[in-house]
N, C-alpha and C positions, 0 to 999 in steps of 0.2 A: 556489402557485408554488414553483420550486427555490431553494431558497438558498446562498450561497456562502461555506462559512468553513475549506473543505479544499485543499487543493491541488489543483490540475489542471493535465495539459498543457495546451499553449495548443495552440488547436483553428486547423484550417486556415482556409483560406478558404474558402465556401461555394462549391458550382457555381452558375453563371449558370442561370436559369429554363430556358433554353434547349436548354440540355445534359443538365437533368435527362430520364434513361430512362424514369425511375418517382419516384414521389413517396412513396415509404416505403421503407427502404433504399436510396436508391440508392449505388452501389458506385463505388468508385474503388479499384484493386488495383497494386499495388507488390512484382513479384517477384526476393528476392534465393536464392542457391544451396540454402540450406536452410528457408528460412521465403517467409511470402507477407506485407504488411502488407495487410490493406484497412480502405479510411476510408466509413464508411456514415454517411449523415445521409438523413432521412426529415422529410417536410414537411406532415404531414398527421397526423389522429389515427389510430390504428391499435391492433388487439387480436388478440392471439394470432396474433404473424408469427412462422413456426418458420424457423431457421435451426440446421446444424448444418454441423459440418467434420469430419476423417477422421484428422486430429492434435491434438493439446497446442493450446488456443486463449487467448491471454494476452487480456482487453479490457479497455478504458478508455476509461471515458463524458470526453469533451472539452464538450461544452455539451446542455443540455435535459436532459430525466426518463424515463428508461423506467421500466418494471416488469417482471421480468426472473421466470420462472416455469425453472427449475431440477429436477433430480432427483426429479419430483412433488411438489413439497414449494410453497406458498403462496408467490406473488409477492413479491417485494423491490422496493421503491425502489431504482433504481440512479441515482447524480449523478453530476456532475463533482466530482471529486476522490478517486473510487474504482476499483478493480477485480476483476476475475471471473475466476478458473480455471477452464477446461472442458476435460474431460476428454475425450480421442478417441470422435468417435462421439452426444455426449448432445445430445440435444433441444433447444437453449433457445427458448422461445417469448416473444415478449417485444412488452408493450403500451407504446404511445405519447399519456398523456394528454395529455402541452400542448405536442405538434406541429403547426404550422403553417407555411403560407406565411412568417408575419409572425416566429414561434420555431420555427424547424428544430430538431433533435436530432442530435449528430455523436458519433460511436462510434470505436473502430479494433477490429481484430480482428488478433493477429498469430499465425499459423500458424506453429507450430515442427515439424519431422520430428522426429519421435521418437529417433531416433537421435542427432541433436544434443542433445537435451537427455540422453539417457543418458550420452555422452562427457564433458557437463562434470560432471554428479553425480561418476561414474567419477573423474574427475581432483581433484576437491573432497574426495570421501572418502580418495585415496592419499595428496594432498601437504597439505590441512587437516582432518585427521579432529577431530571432537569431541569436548569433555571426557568425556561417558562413554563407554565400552565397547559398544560394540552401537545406537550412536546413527549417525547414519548421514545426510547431506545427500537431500532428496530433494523432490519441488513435494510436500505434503501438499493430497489432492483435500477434507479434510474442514473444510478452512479456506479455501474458494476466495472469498469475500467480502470484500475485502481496502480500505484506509481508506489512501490513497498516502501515503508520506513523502519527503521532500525528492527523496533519491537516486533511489527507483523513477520519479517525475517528471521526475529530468535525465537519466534512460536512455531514457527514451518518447519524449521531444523531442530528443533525438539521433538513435532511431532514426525518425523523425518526418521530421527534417532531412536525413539520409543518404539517406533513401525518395526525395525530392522533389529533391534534387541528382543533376548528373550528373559521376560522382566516378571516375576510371579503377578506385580503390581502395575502388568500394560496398559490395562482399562483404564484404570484410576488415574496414573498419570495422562492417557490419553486425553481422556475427558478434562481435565483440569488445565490441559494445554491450551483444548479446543475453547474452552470456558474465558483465557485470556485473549486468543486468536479472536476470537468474534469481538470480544469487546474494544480491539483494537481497529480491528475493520470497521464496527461502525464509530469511533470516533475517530478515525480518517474521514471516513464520510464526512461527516458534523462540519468537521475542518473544511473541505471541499466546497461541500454545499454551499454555506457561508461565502465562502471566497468569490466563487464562481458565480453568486449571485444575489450580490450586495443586497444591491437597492429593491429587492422586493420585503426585505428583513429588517433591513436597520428601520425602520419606521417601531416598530414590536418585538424587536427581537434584542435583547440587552449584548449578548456576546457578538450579534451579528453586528449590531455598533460599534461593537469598540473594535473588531476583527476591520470594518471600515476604517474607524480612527485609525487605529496604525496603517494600514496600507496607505495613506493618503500625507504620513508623518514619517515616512519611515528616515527621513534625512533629520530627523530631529532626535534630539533628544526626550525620548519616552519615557514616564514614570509610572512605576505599578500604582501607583497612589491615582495619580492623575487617570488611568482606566478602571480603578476603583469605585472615582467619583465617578464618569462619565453611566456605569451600570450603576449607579446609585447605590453600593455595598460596602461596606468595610474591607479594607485591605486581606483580612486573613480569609473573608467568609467571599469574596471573588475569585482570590485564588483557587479555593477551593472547589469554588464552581465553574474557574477556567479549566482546574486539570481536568475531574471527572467530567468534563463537556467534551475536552479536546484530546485529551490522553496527557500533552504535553504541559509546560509552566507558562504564564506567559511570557517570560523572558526567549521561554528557548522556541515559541510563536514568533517574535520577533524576528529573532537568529534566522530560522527560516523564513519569514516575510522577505528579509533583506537578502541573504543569499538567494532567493530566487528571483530580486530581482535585479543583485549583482549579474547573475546569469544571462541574465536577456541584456543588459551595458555591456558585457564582454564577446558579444557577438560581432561589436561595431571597433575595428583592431586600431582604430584613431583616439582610443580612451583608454588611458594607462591602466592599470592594474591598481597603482595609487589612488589613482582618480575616482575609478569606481568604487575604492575603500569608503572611500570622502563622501559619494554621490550618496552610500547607502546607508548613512548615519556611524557608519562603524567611525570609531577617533583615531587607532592604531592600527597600522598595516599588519602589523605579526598577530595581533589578534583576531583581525581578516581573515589573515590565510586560516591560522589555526581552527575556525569554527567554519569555513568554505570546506577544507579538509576532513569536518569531522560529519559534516553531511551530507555532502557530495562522494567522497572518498579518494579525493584527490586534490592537488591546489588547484588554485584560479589560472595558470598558465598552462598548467597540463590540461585543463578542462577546457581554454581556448582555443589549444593546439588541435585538440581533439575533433573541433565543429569545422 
């Protein structure tokens, strides 16, 4: 069965029996000037339903389990608390093990024109270009499996919310949601990239250094100063170009460096819960918990119990 220790939108209300068309996908569509949302839930088990769209398709599993078969490449688990970039035009086929009557499965799919999302890269790259040269904002299609953070989840249930109201000013809010949504998705990206593949970077790439530095430090004691100097910047003018790089501070980079990798220590139940405080540079156990809690969504013992 699916388990829950990610973030997810909160999922709609289900359609009455009644209403259901079909009992695998069925579709609920919400059309704003430049995107379409649609809410699919499926109530039965199901294998190999192809669906595909003609734009940029952002989704996010809200409750139940697909299995989600992608660019010929071997099924994924997809849950709640995650999401998938599909790119105009691809196949996705995608199975339903523990769909039923009694456990629906609820998706969204949101359709972007292409165009809209050119315009705001366009405008990301003139008025916030990147710390390096030739770096460049853009959805990257080769990280489309995506693990939600805070932010990307209160763009989804906004635009969630604006869908199902009836608002003189739907568009405009729409658009301005979609506008932070993308810019979040791709620097998760940025973030990922980076992590998932140091050492082709850090040789040329300033954040992808210091994104190393700490991984490689996280039991120490870390200074903003000290990755300041390492990217050769001024304390104000790195920050600056850690957040709009990454979305987040470098501090709360950190917080997550170390919580994920308290995560993978608490797997192993011969390593206190103290201990992994210790391991992952944190000073204070109650501190621990409270930032494990605030990104995870749970403590560090509930979130062991749980594996």
């Amino acid at each position: 069965m699916t388990t829950k220790n990610k973030l997810a939108p909160t999922a709609l209300p289900f359609s009455h029996q009644a209403a259901l068309q079909q009992l695998v996908e069925h579709r609920r569509a919400f059309t704003f000037d430049t995107m379409e949302l649609n809410v699919y839930e499926t109530h039965r088990y199901a294998e190999r339903v192809p669906l595909r769209f003609n734009d940029l398709t952002i989704t996010a599993m809200l409750k139940g389990k697909k299995v989600m078969h992608l660019f010929g490449k071997a099924g994924f688990d997809y849950l709640p608390g995650e999401s998938v970039i599909v790119p105009p035009g691809e196949l996705m086929e995608i199975d339903f093990p523990e769909a039923s009557v009694e456990t629906p499965s609820q998706c969204i799919a949101l359709v972007v024109a292409s165009e809209r999302i050119q315009r705001i890269t366009e405008l990301l790259n003139e008025r916030f270009p990147k710390a390096e040269t030739g770096d460049c904002w853009q959805l990257s299609m080769q990280d489309y499996h995506l693990t939600n953070n805070r932010s990307i989840v209160e763009n989804i249930n906004k635009l969630i919310q604006v869908a199902t109201e009836n608002h003189a000013a739907k568009d405009l809010l729409a658009n301005l949601t979609l506008e932070e949504l993308l810019i979040r998705l791709m620097q998760t990206q940025a973030r990922r990239l980076l992590l998932q593949a140091r050492s082709p970077h850090v040789s040329h790439h300033r954040m992808a250094f210091v994104a190393d530095y700490i991984h490689k430090h996280l039991h120490e004691n870390i200074s903003i100063n000290k990755l300041a100097s390492l990217a050769c910047m001024s304390r104000a003018a790195f920050f600056r170009a850690f957040k709009r790089e990454f979305g987040i501070s470098p501090l709360e980079f950190i917080h997550h460096e170390r919580i994920n990798q308290a995560k993978y220590l608490l797997a192993d139940p011969r390593r206190s819960i103290t201990e992994v405080c210790y391991m992952v540079g944190f000073r204070s156990l109650n501190f621990f918990i409270k930032i494990f809690k605030r990104i995870t969504g749970v403590c560090p013992s509930t979130y062991r119990q749980s594996k």
